[in-house]
C-alpha positions, 0 to 999 in steps of 0.5 A, a space after each residue: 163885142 166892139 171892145 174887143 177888137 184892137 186896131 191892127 196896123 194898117 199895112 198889115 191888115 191890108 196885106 193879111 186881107 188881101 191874101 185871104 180874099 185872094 184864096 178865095 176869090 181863087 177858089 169861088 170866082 167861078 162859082 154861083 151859090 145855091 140856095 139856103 136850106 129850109 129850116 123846120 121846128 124842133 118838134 116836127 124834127 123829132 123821131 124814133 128807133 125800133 130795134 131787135 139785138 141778136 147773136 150769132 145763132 138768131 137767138 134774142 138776146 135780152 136785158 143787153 144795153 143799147 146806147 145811141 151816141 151822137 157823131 161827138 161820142 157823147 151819149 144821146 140816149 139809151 135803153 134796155 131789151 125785153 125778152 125778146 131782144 127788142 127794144 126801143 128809144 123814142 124823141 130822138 132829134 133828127 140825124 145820124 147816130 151810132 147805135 150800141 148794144 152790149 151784154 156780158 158775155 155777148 160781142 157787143 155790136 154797133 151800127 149806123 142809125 139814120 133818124 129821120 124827122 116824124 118817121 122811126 127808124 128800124 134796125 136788127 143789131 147781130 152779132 153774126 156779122 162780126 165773127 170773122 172781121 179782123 177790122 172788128 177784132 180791132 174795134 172789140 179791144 177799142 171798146 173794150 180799152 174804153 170800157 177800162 177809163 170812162 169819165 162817169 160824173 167828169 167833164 168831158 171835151 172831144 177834139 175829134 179828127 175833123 175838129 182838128 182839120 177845121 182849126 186854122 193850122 189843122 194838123 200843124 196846130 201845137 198841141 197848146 194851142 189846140 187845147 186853148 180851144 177848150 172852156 176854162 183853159 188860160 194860156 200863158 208863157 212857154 207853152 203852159 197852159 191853166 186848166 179850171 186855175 190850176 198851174 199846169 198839172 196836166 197830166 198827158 195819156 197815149 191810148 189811155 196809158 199814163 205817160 210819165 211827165 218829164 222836166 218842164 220845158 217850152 218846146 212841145 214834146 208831143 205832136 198833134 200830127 200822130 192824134 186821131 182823137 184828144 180828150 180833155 176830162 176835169 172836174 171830179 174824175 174817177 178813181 183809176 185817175 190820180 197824180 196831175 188831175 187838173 186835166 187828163 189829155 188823152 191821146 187817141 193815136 192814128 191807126 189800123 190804116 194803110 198810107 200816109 202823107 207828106 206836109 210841108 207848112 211854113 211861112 211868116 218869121 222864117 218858119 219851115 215845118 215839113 213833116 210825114 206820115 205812114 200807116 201801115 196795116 196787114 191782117 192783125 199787125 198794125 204801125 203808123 209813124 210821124 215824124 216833123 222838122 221845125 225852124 223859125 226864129 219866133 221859138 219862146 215870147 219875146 220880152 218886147 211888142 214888136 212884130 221881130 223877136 231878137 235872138 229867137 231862133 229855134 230848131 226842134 224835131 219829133 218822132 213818134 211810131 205806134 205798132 200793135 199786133 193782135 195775138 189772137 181775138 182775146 190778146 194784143 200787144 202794142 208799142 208807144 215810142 217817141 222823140 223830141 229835141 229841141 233847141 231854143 235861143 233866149 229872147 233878148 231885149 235891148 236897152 237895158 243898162 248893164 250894173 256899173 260894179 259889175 263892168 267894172 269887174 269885167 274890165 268893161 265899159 259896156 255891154 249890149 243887151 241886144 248881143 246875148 247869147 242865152 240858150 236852152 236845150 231840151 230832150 225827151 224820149 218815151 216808150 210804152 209796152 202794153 198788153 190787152 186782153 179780153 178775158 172771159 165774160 167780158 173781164 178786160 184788162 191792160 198791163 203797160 211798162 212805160 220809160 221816159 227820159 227827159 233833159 234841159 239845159 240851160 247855157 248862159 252867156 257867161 260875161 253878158 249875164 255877169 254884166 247885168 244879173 252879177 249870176 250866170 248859171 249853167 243849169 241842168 235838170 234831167 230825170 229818168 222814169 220808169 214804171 208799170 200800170 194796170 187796169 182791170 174791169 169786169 161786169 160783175 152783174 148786169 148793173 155793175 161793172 168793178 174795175 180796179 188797178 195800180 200804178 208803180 213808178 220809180 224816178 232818178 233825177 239830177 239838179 246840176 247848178 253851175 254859177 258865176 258869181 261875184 263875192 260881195 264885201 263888206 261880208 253880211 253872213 258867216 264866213 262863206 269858204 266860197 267867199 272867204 274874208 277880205 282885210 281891205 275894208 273898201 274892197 266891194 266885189 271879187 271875183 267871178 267864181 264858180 259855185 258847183 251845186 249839184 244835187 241827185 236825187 234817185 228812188 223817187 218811188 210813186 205807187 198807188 192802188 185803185 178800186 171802184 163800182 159803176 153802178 147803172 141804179 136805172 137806164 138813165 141814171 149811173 153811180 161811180 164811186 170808188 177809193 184810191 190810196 196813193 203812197 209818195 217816197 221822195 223828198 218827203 213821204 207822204 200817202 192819202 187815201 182818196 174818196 171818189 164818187 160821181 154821177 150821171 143822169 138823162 132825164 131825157 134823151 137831150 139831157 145829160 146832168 153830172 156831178 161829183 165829188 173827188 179827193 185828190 193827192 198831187 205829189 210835187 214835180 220832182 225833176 224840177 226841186 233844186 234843192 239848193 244849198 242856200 249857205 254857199 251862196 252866202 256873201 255873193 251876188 246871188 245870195 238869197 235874203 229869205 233862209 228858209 227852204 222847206 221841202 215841197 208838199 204834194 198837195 190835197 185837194 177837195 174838188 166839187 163838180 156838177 154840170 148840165 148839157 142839153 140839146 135845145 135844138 137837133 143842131 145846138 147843144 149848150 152846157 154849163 158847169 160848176 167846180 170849186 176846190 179847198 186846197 192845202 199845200 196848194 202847189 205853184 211854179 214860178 220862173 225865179 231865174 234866166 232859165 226856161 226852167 220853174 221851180 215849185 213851191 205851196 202855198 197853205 192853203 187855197 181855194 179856186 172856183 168857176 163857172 163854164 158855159 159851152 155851146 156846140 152848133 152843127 148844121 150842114 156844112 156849118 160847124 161852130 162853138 163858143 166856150 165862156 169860163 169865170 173863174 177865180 183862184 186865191 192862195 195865202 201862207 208860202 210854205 216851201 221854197 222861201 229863199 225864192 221870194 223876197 222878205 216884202 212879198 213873203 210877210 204880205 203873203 203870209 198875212 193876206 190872201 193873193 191871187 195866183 199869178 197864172 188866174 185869169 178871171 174871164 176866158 172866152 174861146 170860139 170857132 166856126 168852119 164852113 164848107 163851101 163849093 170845096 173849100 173849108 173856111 174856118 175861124 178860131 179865136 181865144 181871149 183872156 181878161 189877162 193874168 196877173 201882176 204886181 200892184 206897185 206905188 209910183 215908184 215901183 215898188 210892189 204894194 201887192 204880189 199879184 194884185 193887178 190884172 194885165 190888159 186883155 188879150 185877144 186873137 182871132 186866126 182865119 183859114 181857108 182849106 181846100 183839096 185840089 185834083 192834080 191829075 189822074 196820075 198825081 192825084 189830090 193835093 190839100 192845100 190850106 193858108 192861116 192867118 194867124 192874129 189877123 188883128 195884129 195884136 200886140 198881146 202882153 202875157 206877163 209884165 216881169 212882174 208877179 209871184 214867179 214871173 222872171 221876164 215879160 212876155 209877148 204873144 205873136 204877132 200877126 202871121 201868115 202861112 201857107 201848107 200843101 199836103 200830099 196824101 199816098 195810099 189809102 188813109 
């Protein structure tokens, strides 16, 4: 591990270890420390339950499901009752548990377990206790929504409520950053994140409702303020989940509570992010808003190392408010709405040498690349309409209305830009989605549960392109009107002028169906198998029916193995196909060198997936997981111009495959977890946006395989908080072989696309968090301070250089900041 840490300049880890050890010492000076715990064998730890399941009436209620889920949600343990309603699991470690039962046309019912080393615990599960609670009501279509997404046969990561507090930034961690902590997850520029080597593809769920993607941007549109829960799930999943399948981030909002808080964060590069929290909840009306301001000036990675960006303000505000009501105890109806503006400045990097010919035709002698002015600006708004019912014998159902608006735009620093790329575009993406979804399941015996639905989407998009160019001479292409002849022979540059290309694109129609079965063959072991067809109506059509099926096994009561095998169908980002016209930029300065410009292809994937998790001790539990997938039409994004804004393509075909290793400690007051993933994608064959490469790099593309630009062979991330005397002190860090970059000869030129690696990167943030007392009247404030890349790394994201890549980038630097929070009410 020595290798990994890169010497920080001096004088800032001096002052980043000084303002850690002086939270500390205030908060532990007075202190003495108890002594450590006594540890005992995993065998001596281990225990039982003995149980009886009864309705209302006190009548045994038989051949019902009894699972034992552990304090993360996952499954530890399950069985059946016998005809008396009683039931047992036995070698259940040691600790706390939530214990379920659940039969078709009986409530199901939970309660808490405590299972204590060598003894067995005894339990009466009744369905009487529940009948009139408004609270349990709720909690009924929470199981019951569950009941319409499991993840049989996938792989699955929780970020609980109290695994978000323990990350450095707590609430204020991005969304981004909070993913990065799952295994196989690789960051790169602008907010993107690569789960298992696929580029972006994520696809983003509220409350287990699809949220339509929007036009890819780098502010982050959704704020981890309103989560309660975020799960990740990859690998093979089942059949109710198409479209962006490289990860499912689904999104638990914040509810059924009254009261809120006030949070104001900030600290190194100017940063203020106050934000706001309120809860409401009265009988069967429930509402919980957010909202939250940020102002830095480090808004996008910078092109240089050093620790000041240069033009890298950024302002952005988000809003987001659940409402939900529950009609009667079979029907509820619930709102999803939210806001997101962002304003950024474009990083400048100064000391770059303007082209001569093209001052020239500006009437400059010079100009100072440190003094551009770039900007982008993004807007997003969402809203969802859903209702859920529970219908007789246990049917549930959802049938949610959903809209997105979603705008970039790109302005250039028209002089600036002409001066050194002789291109300034004003570009602008904009797409409206509107669309329905609904799921059904329905146990249709006590082994197998159907579940079935269908999804709708229609999607109008725009692709306006407004560019200052200048007119090339001698004249190389067909007379270009935009560009027309010249008689001077030694006349070489004209203009600027102005090429409008706009491109509208409406009834972009996306529809798909899904039926599948969970088939539980024994107490242990469950089937998931199922088909879905997908029908695509935009640039292209296309349609694919894709198999499903994936299985889950507890061999036994620590021991969970699942694996699967998925097809899947992933239609090309709509918003962000340009559609260019090629010809009219014939004879200009941005000219293209390669014609070609077929249409984008949704792609096809085979995906094979299988994984173990086993809990070795009652404290520790280590998995790892296997994946590989044959791709055709393998989609890639890349960044070709000025604009925070990509542009899709496919290669032919691909193939990406891996290995993860988790581990997950709890004991105590002390909570940690490391994540190590390999993993490895390449691609070969471009077969759409060819007028975005370059003729070298297409012909040695088309004859060999690359590497995508965005695959990082090693990712390692990790964690630990620790409580201690009231102050919670937490540790996080991510590192990345680094992804690729061209191979070039001495000169510069590119001998391979994507044929190097980049250096390591590696950041470690530290945290201490603690509540204090104010006063009677006052109450509590939660205070917390962040040390962000306390190594002061100064960590490379891209070289400018590789398929797609515009501009280099650079991670933060070294960065402290400090919140109090203000909670009111009852959280």
């Amino acid at each position: 591990m020595a290798a990994f840490f890169y010497p920080a300049r001096a004088a800032s880890r001096r002052y980043l270890l000084a303002a850690a050890l002086g939270l500390i010492g205030s908060t532990t000076s007075s202190l003495g420390f108890a002594a450590e715990p006594s540890t005992a064998t995993a065998s001596s730890r281990v225990g039982a339950i003995h149980g009886v399941f009864v309705d209302a009436s006190g009548n045994a209620v038989s051949a019902a499901k009894v699972q034992l889920l552990d304090d993360s949600g996952k499954l530890v343990a399950q069985s059946r009752t016998a005809n008396d309603g009683s039931f047992a699991i036995q070698g259940v470690v040691a600790g706390h548990f939530t214990l379920t039962a659940s039969k078709p046309g009986i409530d199901p019912i939970s309660a808490r377990v405590e299972v204590a080393a060598g003894g067995t615990a005894e339990i009466k599960l009744s369905t009487a206790t529940e009948l009139s609670s408004v609270n349990v009501v709720a909690k009924r279509f929470e199981r019951a929504r569950n009941e319409l997404s499991p993840s049989t046969g996938s792989s699955q990561y929780v970020f609980d409520h109290q695994a978000i507090e323990n990350l450095p930034e707590g609430e204020n961690t991005p969304l981004n950053r909070l993913l990065l902590q799952a295994p196989g997850v690789a960051n790169d520029s602008y907010g993107q994140l690569h789960v298992r080597g696929d580029h972006a593809d994520l696809q983003y769920r509220i409350n287990g409702v699809i949220l339509p993607e929007g036009v890819a941007s780098f502010g982050q549109t959704f704020d981890t303020h309103f989560a309660d829960k975020v799960d990740l799930l990859t690998g093979a999943l089942p059949a109710q989940y198409g479209y962006r399948t490289a990860g499912i981030v689904d999104i638990t909002t914040k509810k059924n509570f009254s009261g809120g808080s006030i949070d104001l964060y900030g600290g190194s590069h100017s940063t203020i992010n106050p934000s706001a929290q309120y809860g409401y909840s009265n009988g069967g009306f429930s509402s919980f808003v957010t909202g939250s301001y940020l102002s830095s000036t480090l808004g996008v990675e910078p092109p240089t190392s050093g620790a000041n960006a240069i033009h890298d303000r950024t302002t952005q505000g988000r809003g987001f408010g659940y409402l939900s009501y529950i009609l009667n105890d079979n029907l509820k109806v619930s709102g999803i709405f939210g806001s997101s503006m962002n304003r950024l400045e474009i990083p400048n990097n100064p000391g770059q040498t303007p082209d001569p010919g093209f001052l020239q035709q500006l009437g400059l002698s010079g100009y100072d690349s440190s003094t551009l002015n770039d900007r982008q600006f993004e807007r997003n708004n969402y809203g969802i309409v859903a209702l859920q019912g529970v219908g007789a014998n246990d049917l549930n159902y959802q049938v949610a209305l959903f809209g997105r608006q979603s705008a970039v735009q790109f302005e250039p620093d028209v002089i600036g830009d002409l001066a050194f790329n002789g291109d300034a575009s004003k570009v602008k993406r904009k797409s409206e989605t509107y669309g329905l979804q609904a799921d059904a399941s329905y146990p249709i015996t006590t082994k197998h549960t159907l579940r079935a639905g269908l999804f709708a989407s229609t999607e109008n998009d725009r692709s306006d392109n407004t560019s200052s160019v200048f007119c090339t001479y001698p004249q190389t292409a067909p007379d270009n009107p935009e560009c027309p002849a010249q008689t001077d022979p030694n006349q070489t540059l004209a203009g600027p002028i102005n090429i409008v290309d706009n491109n509208p694109k409406n009834g972009n129609n996306l529809f798909g169906v899904y039926v599948q079965d969970q088939w539980d063959i024994s107490d242990t072991f469950t089937l998931n198998y199922g088909l879905r067809y997908d029908k695509l109506h935009a640039f292209v059509d296309a349609s694919q029916v894709s198999p499903r099926i994936g299985a889950i096994w507890y061999p036994t009561p620590g021991t969970t193995v699942h694996a699967g095998y998925a097809r899947y169908f992933t239609p090309p980002v709509n918003e962000l196909i340009a559609n260019t016209s090629i010809a009219r930029f014939d004879n200009t300065t941005n000219a293209f060198e390669v014609q070609d410009n077929s249409p984008v292809q949704p792609e096809r994937q085979h995906y094979f997936d299988v994984g173990v998790l086993q809990r070795v001790l009652p404290s520790l539990t280590l998995g790892v997981d296997a994946y590989y997938k044959y791709i055709r039409e393998l989609q890639d994004e890349g960044q070709f111009g000025q604009a925070l804004i990509f542009a899709p393509f496919n290669y032919q075909q691909g193939h990406v495959g891996g290995i993860e290793l988790t581990s997950a400690f709890h004991q105590g007051n002390l909570s940690a977890y490391l994540n190590l993933a390999r993993s490895r994608a390449n691609a070969t064959r471009v077969e759409s946006g060819q007028f975005n490469f370059g003729p070298d790099d297409i012909a040695y593309i088309n004859s060999h395989y690359i590497y995508l630009d965005h695959d990082q062979s090693l990712t390692i991330s990790g964690g630990a908080s620790y409580l201690l005397y009231g102050t919670t002190f937490g540790i996080a860090g991510t590192y990345g072989s680094g992804l690729r970059k061209d191979a070039v000869d001495a000169d510069g030129n590119t001998l391979i696309p994507n044929g190097a690696k980049l250096t390591p990167n590696l950041q470690i943030d530290l945290s201490a968090a603690r509540t204090v007392h104010i006063s009677d009247g006052f109450g509590n404030v939660d205070l917390r301070m962040a040390v962000l890349n306390v190594l002061d790394r100064s960590n490379i994201i891209h070289d400018g250089t590789g398929v797609g890549v515009g501009v280099a980038q650079y991670g933060p630097r070294a960065a402290l900041y400090f919140g109090i929070t203000k909670p009111f009410g009852a959280l």
